[in-house]
C-alpha positions in Angstrom: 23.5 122.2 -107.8 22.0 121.5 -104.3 18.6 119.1 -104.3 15.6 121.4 -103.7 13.7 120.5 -100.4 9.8 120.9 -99.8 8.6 120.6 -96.3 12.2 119.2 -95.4 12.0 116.5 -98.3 14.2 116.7 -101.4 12.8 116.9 -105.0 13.8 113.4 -105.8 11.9 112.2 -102.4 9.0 113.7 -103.0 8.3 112.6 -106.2 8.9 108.9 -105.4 6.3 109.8 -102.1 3.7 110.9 -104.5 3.6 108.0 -107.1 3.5 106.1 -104.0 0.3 108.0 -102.9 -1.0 107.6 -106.3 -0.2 104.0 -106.9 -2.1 103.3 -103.5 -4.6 105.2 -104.6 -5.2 103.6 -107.8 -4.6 99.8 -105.7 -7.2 100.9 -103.6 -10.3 102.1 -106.4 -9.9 99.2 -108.3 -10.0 97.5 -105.2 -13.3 99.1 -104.7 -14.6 98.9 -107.9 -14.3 94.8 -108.2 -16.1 94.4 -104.6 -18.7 96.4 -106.4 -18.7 94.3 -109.3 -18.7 90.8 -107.1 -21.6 92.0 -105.3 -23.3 94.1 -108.3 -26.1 91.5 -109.7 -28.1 89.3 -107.6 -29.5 86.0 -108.9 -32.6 86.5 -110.6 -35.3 83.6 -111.9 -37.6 85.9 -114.3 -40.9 83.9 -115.2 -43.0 85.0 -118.0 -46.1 83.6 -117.8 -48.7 82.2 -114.9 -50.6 83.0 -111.7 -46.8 84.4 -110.2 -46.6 86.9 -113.3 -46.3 90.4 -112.0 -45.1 89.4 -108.2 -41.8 89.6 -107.0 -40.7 86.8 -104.8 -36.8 87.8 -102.3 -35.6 84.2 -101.0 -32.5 85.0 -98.3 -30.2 81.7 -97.8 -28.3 81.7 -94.7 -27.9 78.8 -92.6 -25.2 77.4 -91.6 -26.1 73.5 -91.8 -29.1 73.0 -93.9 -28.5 73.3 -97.0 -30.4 76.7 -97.6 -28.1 77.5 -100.6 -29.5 74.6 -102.4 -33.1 74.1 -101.5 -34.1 78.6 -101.8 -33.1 78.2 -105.7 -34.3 74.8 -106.4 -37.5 76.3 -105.0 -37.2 79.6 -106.8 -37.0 78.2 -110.2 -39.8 75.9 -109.7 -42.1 79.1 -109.3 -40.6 80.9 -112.2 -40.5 78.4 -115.0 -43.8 76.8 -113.9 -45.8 79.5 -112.4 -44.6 83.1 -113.4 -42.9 84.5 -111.0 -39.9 86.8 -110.6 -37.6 85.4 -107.6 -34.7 86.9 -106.6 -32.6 84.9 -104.7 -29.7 86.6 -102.1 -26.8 84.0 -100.1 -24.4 85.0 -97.5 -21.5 85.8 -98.9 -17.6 85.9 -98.6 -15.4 88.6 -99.1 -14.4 87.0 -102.6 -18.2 86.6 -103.1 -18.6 83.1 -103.0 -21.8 81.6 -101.2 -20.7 81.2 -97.7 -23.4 79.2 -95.7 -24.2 81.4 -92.3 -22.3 84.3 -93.7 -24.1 87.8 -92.4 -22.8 90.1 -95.1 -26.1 89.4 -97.7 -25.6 91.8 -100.3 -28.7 92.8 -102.7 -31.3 93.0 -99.6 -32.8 96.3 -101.1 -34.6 94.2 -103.4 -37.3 93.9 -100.2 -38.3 97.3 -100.4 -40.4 96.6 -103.5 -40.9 92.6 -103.0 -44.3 90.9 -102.6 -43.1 88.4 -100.8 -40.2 87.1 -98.6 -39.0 83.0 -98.3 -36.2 83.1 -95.5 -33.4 80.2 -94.6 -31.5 81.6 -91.9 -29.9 80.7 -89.1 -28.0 82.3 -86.3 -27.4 85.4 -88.6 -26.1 89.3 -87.4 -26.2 91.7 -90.5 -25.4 95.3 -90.4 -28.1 97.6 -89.5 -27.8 98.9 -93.1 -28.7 95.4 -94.2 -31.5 95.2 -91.3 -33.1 98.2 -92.4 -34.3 96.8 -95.8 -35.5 93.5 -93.9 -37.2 95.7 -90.8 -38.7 97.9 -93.2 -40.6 95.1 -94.8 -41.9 93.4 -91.8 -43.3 96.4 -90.7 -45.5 97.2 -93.8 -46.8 93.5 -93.7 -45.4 91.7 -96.1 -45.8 87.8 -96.6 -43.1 85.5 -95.4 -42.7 82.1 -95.1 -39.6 80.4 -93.0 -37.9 77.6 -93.0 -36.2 74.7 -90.6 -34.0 76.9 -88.6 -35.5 80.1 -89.6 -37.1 79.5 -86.4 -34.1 80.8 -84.7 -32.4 83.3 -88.0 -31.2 86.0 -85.8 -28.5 86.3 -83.0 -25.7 88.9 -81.9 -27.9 91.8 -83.2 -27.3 94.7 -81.5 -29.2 98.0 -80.1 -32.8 98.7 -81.8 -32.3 95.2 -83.5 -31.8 93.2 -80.9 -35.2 92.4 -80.4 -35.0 89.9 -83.2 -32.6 88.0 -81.9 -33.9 84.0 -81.0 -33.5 84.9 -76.9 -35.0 88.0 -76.8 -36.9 88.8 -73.8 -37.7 92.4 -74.9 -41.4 92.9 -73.5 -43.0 94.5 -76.5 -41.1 91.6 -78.8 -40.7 88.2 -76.6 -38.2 86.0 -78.5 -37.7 88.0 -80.9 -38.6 87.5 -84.5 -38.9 83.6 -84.5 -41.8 83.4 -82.2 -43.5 86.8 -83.0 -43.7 86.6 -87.0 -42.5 82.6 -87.4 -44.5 81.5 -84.6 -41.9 79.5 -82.5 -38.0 80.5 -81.9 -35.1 77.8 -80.8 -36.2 76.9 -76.8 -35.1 73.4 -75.9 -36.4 74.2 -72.3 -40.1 74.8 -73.6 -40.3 71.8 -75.7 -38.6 73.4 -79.4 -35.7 71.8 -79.9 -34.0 69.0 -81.9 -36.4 65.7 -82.0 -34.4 62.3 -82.5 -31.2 62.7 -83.4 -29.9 64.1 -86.8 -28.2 61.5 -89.5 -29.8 59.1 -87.7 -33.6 59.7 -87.7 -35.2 60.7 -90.4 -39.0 62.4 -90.3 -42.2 61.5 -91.8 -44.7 64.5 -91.5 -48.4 63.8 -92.1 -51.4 66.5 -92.5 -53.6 67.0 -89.6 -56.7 65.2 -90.3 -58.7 68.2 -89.1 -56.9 70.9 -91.6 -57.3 68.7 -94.7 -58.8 70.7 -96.6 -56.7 74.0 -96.3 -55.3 75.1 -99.0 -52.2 74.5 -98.2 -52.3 70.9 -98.0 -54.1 70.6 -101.0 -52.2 67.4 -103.2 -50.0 66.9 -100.2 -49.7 63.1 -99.4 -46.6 61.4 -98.2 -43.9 63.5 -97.1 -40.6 62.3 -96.2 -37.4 64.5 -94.1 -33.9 63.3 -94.3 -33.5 65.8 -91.2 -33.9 64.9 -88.2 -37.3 66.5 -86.8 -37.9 69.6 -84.2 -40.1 69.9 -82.0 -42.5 72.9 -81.2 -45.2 74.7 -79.7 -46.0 77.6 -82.2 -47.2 80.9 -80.9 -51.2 81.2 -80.0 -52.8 81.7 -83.3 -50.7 79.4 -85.3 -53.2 77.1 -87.2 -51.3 73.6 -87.0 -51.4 71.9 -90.8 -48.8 68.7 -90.1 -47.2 67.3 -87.7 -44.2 65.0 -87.7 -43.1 61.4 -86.9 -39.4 61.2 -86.1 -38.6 57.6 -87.6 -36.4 54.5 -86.3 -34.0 54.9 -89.6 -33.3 57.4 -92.5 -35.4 55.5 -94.9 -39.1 56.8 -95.3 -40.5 53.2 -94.2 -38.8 53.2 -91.3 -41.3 52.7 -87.9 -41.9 56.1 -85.8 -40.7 55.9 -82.6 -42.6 55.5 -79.6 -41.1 57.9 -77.3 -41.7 60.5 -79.7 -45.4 61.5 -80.5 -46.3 63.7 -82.9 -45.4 67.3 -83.0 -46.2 70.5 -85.0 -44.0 70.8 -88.0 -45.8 73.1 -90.4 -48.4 75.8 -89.8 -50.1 79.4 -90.9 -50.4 82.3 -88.9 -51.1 86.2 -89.6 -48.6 88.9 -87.7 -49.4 92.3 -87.4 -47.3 94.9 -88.8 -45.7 98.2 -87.6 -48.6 99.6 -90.4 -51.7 98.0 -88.6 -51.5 95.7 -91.8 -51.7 91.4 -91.0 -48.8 89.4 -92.9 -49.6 86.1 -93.9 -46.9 83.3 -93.1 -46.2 79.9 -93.6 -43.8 77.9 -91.7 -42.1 74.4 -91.6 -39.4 72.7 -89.2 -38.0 70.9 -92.4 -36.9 72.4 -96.0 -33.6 71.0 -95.6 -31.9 70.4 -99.3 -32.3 66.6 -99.4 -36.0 67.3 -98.1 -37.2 68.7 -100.7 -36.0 65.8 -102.9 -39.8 64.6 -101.4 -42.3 65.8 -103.8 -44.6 65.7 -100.7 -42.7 68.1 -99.0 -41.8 70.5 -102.0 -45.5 70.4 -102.9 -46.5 71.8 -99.4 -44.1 74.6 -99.3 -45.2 75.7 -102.9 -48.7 75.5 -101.5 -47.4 77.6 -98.9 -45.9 80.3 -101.0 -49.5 80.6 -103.0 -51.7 81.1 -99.8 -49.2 83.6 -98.5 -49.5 86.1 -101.3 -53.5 85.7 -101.6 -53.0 83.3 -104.7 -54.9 79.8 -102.6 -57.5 79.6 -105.7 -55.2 78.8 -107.7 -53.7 75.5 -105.7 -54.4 72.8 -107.5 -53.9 68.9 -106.5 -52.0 68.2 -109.4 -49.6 71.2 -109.8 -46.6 70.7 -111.2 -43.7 70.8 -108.4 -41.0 69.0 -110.7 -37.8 70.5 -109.9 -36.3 72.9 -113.1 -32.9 71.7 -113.9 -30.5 69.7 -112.6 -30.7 68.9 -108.5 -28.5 67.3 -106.6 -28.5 68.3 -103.0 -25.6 67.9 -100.4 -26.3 65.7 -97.4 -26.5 68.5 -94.8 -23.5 69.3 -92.3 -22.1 71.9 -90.8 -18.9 72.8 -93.1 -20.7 71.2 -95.6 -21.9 72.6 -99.0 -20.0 73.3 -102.5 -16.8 75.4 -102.6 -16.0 78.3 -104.2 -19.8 78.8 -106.0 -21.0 82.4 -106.9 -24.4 83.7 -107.2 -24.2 83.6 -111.1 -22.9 80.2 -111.2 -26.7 79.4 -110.8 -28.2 81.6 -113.8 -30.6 80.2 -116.3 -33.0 77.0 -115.6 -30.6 74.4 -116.7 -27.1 74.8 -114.4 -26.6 72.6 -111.8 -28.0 73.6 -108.2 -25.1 73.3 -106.6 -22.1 72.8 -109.1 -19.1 71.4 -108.2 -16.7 74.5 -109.2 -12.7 74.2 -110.5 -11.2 77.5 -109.8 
């Protein structure tokens, strides 16, 4: 009995063609399905009781150098366990969904559209315009943000309506782009914000401006010591100037400031104004590298920092409690440096380490 054909193919071939078709097409939904499932929960620091109680806090960690990855949940659990808040906390990620320090793809960022507050570590980053719109959205009702080291310069290789907040941008309405007009100072070697001293070689000592010492954000804040090197910057007309820095003659923090190097700006408040007519408070350092933070001085400030930005100054007090939550034990920054293969939920709960060493 001859083989039957169907659009010039006999039975026998068209049957192996469609479990073919079907066994791609199987390959391909699970396929699917377990990107969903790497990318389906974000890293979440729930707080139950304090002044943070009720207020949602979105930290994005994205640099490619600093450490951000360590020092945004070290940070976030600090303010949960010790002061109430909710944190969510979203990395750059591979596609296997391991943290991948500079990575674009940040999954999770819809969490802004109801968040009280935004704490950014970014550097050089270019994320889909999907991904943008959650981030755009909230700058232009006015939310609080606060931004750290090279947050200063977070955006680069954006293109069409986002271009604007790109570092360089020389867009009229939006000159250099989101650093300078909601930071208050973008990367510009040429105008004096650059690299001060030289990394892994001088370390910083930042002091409060005798002037601001009794904002709220300095409250408790005494010595505070920078393994990174310092920058130098000339924040946008507004800013009000809290610290400045002293780039040092070694790594240690008694090590002599250098002469050639007077003091510059390092931390500072300002108010943008939003797309809404609404005023955003932020707060913004030059430091918050991982092993930074290892200062209490400097973890203190940036805590202080968080509170004034969401209205919450009254409740800065000189002796808060800024003790990290958990093990810490930050990675010296580099570029290329950082744990391997760590996921999001490697970090649930107050007691894991931040970062483990992972065996996969």
């Amino acid at each position: 009995m001859p083989a039957i054909k169907v659009l010039g193919f006999t039975q026998k071939q068209t049957s192996i063609h469609m479990i073919k078709l079907i066994a791609f097409s199987l390959a391909f939904l699970t396929s699917m399905l377990f990107s969903s499932a790497i990318f389906a929960d974000p890293l979440v620091y729930e707080g139950k009781s304090g002044p943070g109680k009720g207020k949602h806090i979105v930290f994005i960690a994205s640099d490619h150098e600093y450490r951000g990855e360590e020092t945004c949940p070290a940070i976030a659990r600090i303010l949960a366990k010790r002061y109430g808040f909710k944190c969510t906390v979203l990395f750059g990620l591979d596609e296997d969904g391991f943290i991948k320090p500079g990575s674009s793809k940040i999954p999770g960022m819809e969490a802004l559209d109801k968040a009280d507050m935004m704490f950014l570590f970014l550097r050089f980053l270019h994320p889909d315009d999907a991904t943008m719109k959650h981030f755009t959205d909230y700058l232009d009702r006015g939310g609080p943000v606060l931004g750290l080291r090279t947050t200063t310069h977070g955006f680069n290789g954006l293109k069409g309506k986002n271009s604007k907040y790109n570092y360089n941008s020389r867009d009229k309405s939006y000159d250099w782009g989101f650093g300078r007009q909601v930071i208050g100072e973008t990367w510009r070697p040429r105008e004096g914000a650059g690299h001060y001293g030289r990394n892994h070689r001088y370390s910083t000592r930042m002091f409060v401006v005798p002037d601001q010492k009794d904002h709220p954000v300095v409250r408790g804040v005494n010595d505070m010591h920078a393994m990174a090197g310092a920058y130098s910057a000339v924040p946008i007309e507004g800013s009000v100037i809290l610290g400045k820095n002293q780039v040092l003659d070694s790594m240690k923090p008694d090590g002599k400031p250098l002469a050639d190097k007077p003091p510059s700006p390092c931390i500072w408040v300002r108010e943008y104004k939003s797309k809404s007519g609404k005023k955003g408070r932020v707060f913004a350092s030059t430091q918050g590298a991982s092993e930074d933070i290892v200062s209490e001085g400097v973890r203190r400030v940036i805590i202080n920092g968080v509170f004034w930005c969401m209205g919450l100054e009254k409740n800065i007090t000189v002796d808060m409690n800024v003790d990290f939550v958990g093990p810490y034990k930050p990675t010296t920054f580099s570029f290329g440096g950082g744990r391997k293969k760590v996921k999001p939920l490697d970090l649930v709960g107050f007691e894991s380490q931040l970062l483990p060493e992972t065996k996969r």
